[in-house]
N, C-alpha and C positions, 0 to 999 in steps of 0.2 A: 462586725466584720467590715460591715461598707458607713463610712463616715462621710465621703466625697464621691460623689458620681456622675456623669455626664450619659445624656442620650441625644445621641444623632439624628436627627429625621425630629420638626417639628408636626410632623401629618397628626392627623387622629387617632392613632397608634404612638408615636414619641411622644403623642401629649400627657396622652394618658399615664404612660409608664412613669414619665417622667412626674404626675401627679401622686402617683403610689407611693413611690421613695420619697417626695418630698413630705406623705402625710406617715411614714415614718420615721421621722425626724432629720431623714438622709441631706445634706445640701447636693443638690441639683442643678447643672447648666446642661440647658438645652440648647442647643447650638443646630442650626439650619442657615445656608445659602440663603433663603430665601427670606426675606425681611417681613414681607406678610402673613407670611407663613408665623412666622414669631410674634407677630403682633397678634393675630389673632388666637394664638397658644395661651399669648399674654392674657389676651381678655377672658379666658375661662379659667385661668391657673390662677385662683388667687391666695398666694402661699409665700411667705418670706423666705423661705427655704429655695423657692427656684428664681432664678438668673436666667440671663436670655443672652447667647449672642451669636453671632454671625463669623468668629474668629476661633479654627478650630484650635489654635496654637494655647487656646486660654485651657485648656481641662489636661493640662501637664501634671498636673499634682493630684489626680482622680485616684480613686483606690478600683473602681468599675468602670467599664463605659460598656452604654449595650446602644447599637446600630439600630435605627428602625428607620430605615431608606424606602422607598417604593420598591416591590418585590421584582427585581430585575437581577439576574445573576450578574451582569457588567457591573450596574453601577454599586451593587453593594461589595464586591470585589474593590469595584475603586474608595468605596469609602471605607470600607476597613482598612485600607492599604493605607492612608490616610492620618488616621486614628491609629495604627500601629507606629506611626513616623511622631504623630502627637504625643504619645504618653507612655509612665514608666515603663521599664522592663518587667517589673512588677503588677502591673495592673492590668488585672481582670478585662477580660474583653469576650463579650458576647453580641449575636445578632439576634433579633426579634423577626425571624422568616418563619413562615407557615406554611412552607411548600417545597424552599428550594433545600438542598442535603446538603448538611455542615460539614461533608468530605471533600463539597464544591468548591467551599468560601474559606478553607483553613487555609488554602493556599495563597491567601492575599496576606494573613495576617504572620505579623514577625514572633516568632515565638509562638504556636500554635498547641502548645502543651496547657495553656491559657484561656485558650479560646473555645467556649460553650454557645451552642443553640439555647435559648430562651425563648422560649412560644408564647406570650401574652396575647388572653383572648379578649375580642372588644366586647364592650367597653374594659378598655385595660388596669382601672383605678376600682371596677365593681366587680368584673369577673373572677368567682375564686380559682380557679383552674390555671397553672401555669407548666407548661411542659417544659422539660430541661433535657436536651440530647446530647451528651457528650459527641466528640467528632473521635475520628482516628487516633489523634495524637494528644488529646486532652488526661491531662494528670485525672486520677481520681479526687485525690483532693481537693481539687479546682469543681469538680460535680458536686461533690460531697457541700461545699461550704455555701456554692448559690442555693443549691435543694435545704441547707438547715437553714440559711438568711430567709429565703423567701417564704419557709415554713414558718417562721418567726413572727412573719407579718400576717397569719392568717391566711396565707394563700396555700391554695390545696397542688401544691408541687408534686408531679410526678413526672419518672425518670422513664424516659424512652429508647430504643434505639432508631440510629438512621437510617430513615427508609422516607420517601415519598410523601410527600405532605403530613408525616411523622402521623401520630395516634387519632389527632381530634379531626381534622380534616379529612383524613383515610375515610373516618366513621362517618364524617356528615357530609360529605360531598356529594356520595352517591345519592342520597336520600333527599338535597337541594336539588340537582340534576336530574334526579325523578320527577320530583314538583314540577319541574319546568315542564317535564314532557307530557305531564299528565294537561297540561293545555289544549292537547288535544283532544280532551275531553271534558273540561269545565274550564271554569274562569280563576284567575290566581284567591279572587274574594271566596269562589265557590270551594278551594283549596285549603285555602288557609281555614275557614270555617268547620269541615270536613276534619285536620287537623286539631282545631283546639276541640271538638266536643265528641269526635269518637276517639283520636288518640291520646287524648287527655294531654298534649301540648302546649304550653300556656301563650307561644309567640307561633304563630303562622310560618311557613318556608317562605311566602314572599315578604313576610314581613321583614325577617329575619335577612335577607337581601337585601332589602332598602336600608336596612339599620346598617352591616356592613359593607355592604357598596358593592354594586353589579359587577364592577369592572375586576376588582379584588378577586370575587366568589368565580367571574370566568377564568382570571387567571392562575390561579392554585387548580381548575379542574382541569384545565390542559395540563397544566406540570403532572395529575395524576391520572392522565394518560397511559404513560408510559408501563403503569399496574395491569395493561390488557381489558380482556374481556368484564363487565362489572365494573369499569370507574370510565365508563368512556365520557365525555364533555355534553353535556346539551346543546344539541343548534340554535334552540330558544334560548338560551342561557347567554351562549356566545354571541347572537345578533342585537340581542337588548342592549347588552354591557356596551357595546357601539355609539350607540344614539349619546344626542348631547345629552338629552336630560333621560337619563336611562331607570330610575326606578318605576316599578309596576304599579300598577293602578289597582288598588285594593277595592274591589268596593262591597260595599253592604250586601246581602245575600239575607233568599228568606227560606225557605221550605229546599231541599235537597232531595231527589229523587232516592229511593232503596240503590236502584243497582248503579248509579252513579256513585253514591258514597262506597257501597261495598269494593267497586273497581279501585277507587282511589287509595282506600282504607290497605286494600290486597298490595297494590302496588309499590304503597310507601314504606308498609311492613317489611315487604320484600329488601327494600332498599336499607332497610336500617340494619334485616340481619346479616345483608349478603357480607359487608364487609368487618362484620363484628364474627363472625366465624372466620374468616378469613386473618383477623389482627391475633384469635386465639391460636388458631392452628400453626403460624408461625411463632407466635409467643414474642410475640413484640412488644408485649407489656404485660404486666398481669392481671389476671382477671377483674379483680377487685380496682385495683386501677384504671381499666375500661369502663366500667360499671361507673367510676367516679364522673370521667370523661362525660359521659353519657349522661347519669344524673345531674351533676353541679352547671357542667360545662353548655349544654346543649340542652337541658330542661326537659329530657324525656320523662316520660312519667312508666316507662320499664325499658332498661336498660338492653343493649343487645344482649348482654349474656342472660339475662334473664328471661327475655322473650325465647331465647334458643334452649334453655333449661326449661319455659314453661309450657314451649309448643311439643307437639305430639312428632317423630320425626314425620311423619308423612305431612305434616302441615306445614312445617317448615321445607320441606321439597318443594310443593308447591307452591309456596310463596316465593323462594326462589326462581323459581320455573316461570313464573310468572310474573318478575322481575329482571330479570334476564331476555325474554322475549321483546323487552321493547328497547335493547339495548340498540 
């Protein structure tokens, strides 16, 4: 289905994406303003298959183009708008956002019967998990043909609806946002430790920040704000993401107290179920689908819906209760 493709945005997200289709045989032009931005795309892409330029007038003849701008509703507005004026009537056009609602951004583009959310998790070239949200106005067969493409490639595609930083972020936000707050009571080393050997975790929450980047993870948890009570932003979260050099300082940790771990252990659990009950009870995806999110996506080692099937209900009140309290 996709023979010619272009991605917008050379950041760490267009690079990636742009790395996937070229290593399935897709030809690829990544196209960015920015010239360093490319050069440096350049020097980790090393694929015949991708192109580089700075000229959006060149990806006319594309059968795809997926957006991956920095997460701003203006400017991805203005680059789809862009990329609607660049390429056929016929060709496919999606955005790579993880927070902002594709009932925002259909509005830029020309023919919006077309135009699909594409959720690619980082690293975008290794992650199997890719979210696909139809908008308003999006054809089904236009869903149907990314969700069997990208299934093709081995990627674990699954079909969501829009709502607020869609399925995978809903789930893990709260449970980074816990992390943070749990500073007030240990160290991110003491956390993330905590993390990989009682919740059987295999990457830390501050790790897992550093890898995708402070500034990113603060601004999808403000956009999922707007969810209320249960997704509210971390004040630690939001004053790091600030600093020039913003990632946290992991360090080595040795012996952990009993009720310091059980605190954290309680806290983080809480955060994982609150909003995996919440994604089922509206039925914003299906269960087994959640459960993928959670496993593939996000490396839990039990998924929300499993944790809420395996706890007793009064254990899960609690942990909600107890999650909820330090909102």
């Amino acid at each position: 289905m996709i023979n010619k493709a272009a991605v917008v945005g050379a950041g760490l997200m267009g690079s990636g994406i742009a790395r996937h289709m070229a290593s399935q045989g897709v030809q690829v032009t990544l196209v960015d303003t920015n010239e360093e931005q490319l050069a440096r795309a350049a020097r980790v892409n090393d694929n015949p298959d991708l192109q580089y330029t700075t000229d959006m007038a060149t990806i006319n003849a594309v059968d795809y183009v997926i957006e991956a701008v920095f997460e701003n509703l203006d400017v991805k507005r203005l680059v789809l708008s862009q990329i609607s004026s660049a390429v056929s009537p016929d060709c496919l056009i999606a955005t790579n956002t993880s927070s902002l609602l594709i009932g925002d951004l259909e509005e830029a583009v020309t023919g919006p019967n077309r135009f699909v959310g594409v959720h690619y998790n980082n690293p975008a070239d290794m992650n199997p998990v890719v979210e696909v949200i139809p908008g308003g106005q999006t054809e089904t067969r236009h869903t149907d043909a990314i969700l069997k493409w990208l299934r093709s490639t081995e990627k674990l595609a699954v079909k969501c609806k829009d709502t607020p930083c869609f399925i995978l972020n809903r789930q893990s936000l709260p449970y980074i946002n816990e992390a943070s707050r749990c500073l007030n009571i240990a160290t991110p080393g003491e956390i993330d430790s905590v993390v990989r050997n009682r919740l059987g975790i295999g990457l830390g929450p501050f790790a897992v920040m550093n890898l995708v980047g402070l500034p990113v993870m603060a601004t999808a948890s403000c956009n999922l704000e707007v969810l209320g009570t249960g997704y509210h932003a971390a004040p630690e979260l939001q004053e790091r993401s600030g600093l020039d050099t913003p990632d946290w300082d992991i360090e080595d940790v040795g012996d952990i107290s009993k009720d310091k771990t059980s605190a954290i252990v309680k806290r983080l659990r809480g955060a994982m179920i609150f909003p995996g009950k919440d994604i089922l009870a509206q039925g914003l995806c299906s269960r087994d689908d959640l459960h993928l999110i959670c496993k593939e996506a996000l490396g839990y080692d039990k998924s929300s819906p499993e944790l809420l099937e395996m706890f007793k209900p009064a254990v899960t009140a609690e942990l909600l209760e107890i999650y909820l309290s330090h909102q």
